[in-house]
C-alpha positions as a Python dict, from the first residue, in 0.01 Angstrom:
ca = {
    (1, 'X'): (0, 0, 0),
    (2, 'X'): (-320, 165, 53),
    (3, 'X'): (-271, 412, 373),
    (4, 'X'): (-565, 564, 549),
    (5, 'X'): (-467, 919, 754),
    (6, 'X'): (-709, 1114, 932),
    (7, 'X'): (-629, 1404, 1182),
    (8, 'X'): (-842, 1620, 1433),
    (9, 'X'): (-807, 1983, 1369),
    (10, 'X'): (-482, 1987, 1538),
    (11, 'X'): (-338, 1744, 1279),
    (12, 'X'): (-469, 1871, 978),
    (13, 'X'): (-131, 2066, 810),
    (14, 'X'): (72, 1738, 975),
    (15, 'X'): (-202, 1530, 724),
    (16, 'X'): (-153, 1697, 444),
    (17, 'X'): (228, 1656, 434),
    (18, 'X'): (230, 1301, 563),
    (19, 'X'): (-29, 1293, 257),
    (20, 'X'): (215, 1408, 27),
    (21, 'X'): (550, 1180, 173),
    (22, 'X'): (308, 879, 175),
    (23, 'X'): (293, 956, -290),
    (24, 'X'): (639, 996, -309),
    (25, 'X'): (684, 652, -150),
    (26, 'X'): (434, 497, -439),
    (27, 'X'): (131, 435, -119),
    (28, 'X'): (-198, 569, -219),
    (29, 'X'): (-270, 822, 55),
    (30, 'X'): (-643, 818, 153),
    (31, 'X'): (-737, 1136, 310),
    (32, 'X'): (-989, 1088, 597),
    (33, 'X'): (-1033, 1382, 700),
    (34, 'X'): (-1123, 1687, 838),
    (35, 'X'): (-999, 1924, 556),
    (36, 'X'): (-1065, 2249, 772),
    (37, 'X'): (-830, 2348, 1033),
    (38, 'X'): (-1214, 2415, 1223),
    (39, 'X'): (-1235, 2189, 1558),
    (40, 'X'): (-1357, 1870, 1562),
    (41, 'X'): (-1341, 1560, 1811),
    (42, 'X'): (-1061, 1311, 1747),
    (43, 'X'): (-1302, 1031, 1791),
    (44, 'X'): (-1465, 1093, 1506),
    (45, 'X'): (-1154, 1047, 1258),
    (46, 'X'): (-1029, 763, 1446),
    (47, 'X'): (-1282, 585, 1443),
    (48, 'X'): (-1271, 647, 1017),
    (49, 'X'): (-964, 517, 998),
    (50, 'X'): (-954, 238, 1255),
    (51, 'X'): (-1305, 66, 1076),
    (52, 'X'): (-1114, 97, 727),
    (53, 'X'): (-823, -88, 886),
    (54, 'X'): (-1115, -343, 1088),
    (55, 'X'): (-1287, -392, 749),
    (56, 'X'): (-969, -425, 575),
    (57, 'X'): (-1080, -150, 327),
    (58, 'X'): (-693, -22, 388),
    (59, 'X'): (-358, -197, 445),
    (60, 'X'): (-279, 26, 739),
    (61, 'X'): (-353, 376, 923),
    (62, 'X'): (-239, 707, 1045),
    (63, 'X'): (-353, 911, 1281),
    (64, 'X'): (-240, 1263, 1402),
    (65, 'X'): (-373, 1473, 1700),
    (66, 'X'): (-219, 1705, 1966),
    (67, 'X'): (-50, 1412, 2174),
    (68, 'X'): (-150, 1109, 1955),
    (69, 'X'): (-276, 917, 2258),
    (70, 'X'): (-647, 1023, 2166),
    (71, 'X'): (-632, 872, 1818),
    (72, 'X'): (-466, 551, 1998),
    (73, 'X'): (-737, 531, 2241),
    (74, 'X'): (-1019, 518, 2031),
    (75, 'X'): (-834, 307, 1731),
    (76, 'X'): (-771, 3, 1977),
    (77, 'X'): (-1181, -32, 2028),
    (78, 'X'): (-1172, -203, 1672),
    (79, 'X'): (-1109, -545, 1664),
    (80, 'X'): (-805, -621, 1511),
    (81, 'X'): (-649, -315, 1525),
    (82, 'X'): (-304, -273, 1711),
    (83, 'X'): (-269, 112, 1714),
    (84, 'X'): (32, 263, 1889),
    (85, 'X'): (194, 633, 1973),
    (86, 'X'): (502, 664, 1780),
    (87, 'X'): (769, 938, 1869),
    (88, 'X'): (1100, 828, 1797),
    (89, 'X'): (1265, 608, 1497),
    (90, 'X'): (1289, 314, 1777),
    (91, 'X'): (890, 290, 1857),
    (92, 'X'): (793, 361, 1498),
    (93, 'X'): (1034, 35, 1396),
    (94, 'X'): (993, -146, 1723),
    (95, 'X'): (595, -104, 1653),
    (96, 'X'): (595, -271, 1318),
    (97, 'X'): (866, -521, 1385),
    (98, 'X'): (731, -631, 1698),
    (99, 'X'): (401, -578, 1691),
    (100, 'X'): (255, -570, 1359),
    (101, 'X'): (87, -202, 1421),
    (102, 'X'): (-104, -148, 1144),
    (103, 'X'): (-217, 217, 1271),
    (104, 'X'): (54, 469, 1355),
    (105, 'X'): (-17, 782, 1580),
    (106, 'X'): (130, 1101, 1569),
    (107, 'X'): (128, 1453, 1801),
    (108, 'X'): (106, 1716, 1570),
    (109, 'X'): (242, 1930, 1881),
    (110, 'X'): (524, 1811, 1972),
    (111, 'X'): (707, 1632, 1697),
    (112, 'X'): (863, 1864, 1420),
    (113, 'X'): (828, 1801, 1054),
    (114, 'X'): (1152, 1613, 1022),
    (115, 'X'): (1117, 1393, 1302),
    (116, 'X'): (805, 1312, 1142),
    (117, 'X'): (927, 1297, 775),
    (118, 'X'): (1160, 1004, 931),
    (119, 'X'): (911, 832, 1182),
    (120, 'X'): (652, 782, 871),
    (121, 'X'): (937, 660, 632),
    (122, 'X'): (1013, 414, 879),
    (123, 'X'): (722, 294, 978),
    (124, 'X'): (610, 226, 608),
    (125, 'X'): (956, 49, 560),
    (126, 'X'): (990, -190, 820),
    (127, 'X'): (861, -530, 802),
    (128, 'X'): (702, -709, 1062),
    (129, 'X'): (913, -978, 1191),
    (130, 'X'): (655, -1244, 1268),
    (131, 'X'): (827, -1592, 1450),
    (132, 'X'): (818, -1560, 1854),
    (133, 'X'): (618, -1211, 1795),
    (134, 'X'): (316, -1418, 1552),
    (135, 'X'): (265, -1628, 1871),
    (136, 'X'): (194, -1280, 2063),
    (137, 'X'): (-38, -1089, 1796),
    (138, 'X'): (-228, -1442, 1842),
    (139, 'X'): (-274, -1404, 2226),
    (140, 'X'): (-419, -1077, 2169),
    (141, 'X'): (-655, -1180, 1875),
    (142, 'X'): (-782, -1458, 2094),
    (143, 'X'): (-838, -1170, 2405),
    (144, 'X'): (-1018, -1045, 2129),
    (145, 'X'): (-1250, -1305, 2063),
    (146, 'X'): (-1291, -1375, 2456),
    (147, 'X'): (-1414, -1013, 2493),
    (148, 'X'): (-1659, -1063, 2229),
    (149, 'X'): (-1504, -836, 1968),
    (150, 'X'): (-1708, -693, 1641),
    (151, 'X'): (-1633, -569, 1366),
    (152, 'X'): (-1937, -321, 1401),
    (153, 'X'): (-1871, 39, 1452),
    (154, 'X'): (-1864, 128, 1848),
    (155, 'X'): (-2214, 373, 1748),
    (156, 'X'): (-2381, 87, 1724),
    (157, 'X'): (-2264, -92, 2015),
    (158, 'X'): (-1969, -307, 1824),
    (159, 'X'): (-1587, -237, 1891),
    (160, 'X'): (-1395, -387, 2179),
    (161, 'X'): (-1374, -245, 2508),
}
């Protein structure tokens, strides 16, 4: 799979090793960004990574900040993304199984490497189950459409929300 992982400057050590996990798995890692540990605003990366994911330019996403709820935030503007904070084995499997996330979220703060090691193995193994859960991912597609949804970046007035 082609994985897209962006970071703010918070995130940017977390990157590189999730970078590194994601080739020893056989994904093709596509680094996003920033490459300086300098600050930037998380927006800016999400927003990367959530219109590759939109455009379908990538399979699926990660994101690291300080909490991860930042990245989340701003992903979910793009239509058909479903991106969700993961801090545990049971919400990075529950997210894909469940809910087809195709962007993952991370805290760079408060997860150690490990933990994280595990959550992104996880996450990249587990299958989406689809049946009863399909019928869901459809409700929220069609919320999408109602709300008028693009596919255009949010700078120019697409995104949802």
């Amino acid at each position: 799979m082609k994985i897209a992982v962006g970071s703010d400057h918070r995130g940017v050590r977390v990157k590189g090793q999730i970078l590194s996990q994601l080739a020893e798995l056989g994904h093709e890692g596509i680094d996003a960004g920033p490459h300086e540990s300098d600050s930037v605003d998380y927006p800016d990366f999400a927003a990367k990574v959530a219109g590759a994911v939109a455009r379908g330019e990538v399979d699926r996403g990660i994101l690291i900040c300080g909490t991860g709820m930042g990245m989340a935030i701003t992903a979910n503007k793009f239509r058909g993304v479903r991106a969700v904070t993961c801090h545990d084995d049971v919400t990075a499997e529950m997210s894909r199984r469940h809910n087809d996330a195709n962007i993952m979220c991370l805290s760079a703060d408060m997860l150690g490497d490990r933990l994280l090691g595990r959550i992104v193995d996880l996450w990249m193994r587990t299958e989406f189950e689809g049946g009863r859960h399909q019928r869901r991912i459809e409700k929220i597609e069609q919320l999408e459409e109602h709300l008028g949804c693009t596919d255009a970046p949010p700078e120019t007035g697409g995104g949802c929300g």
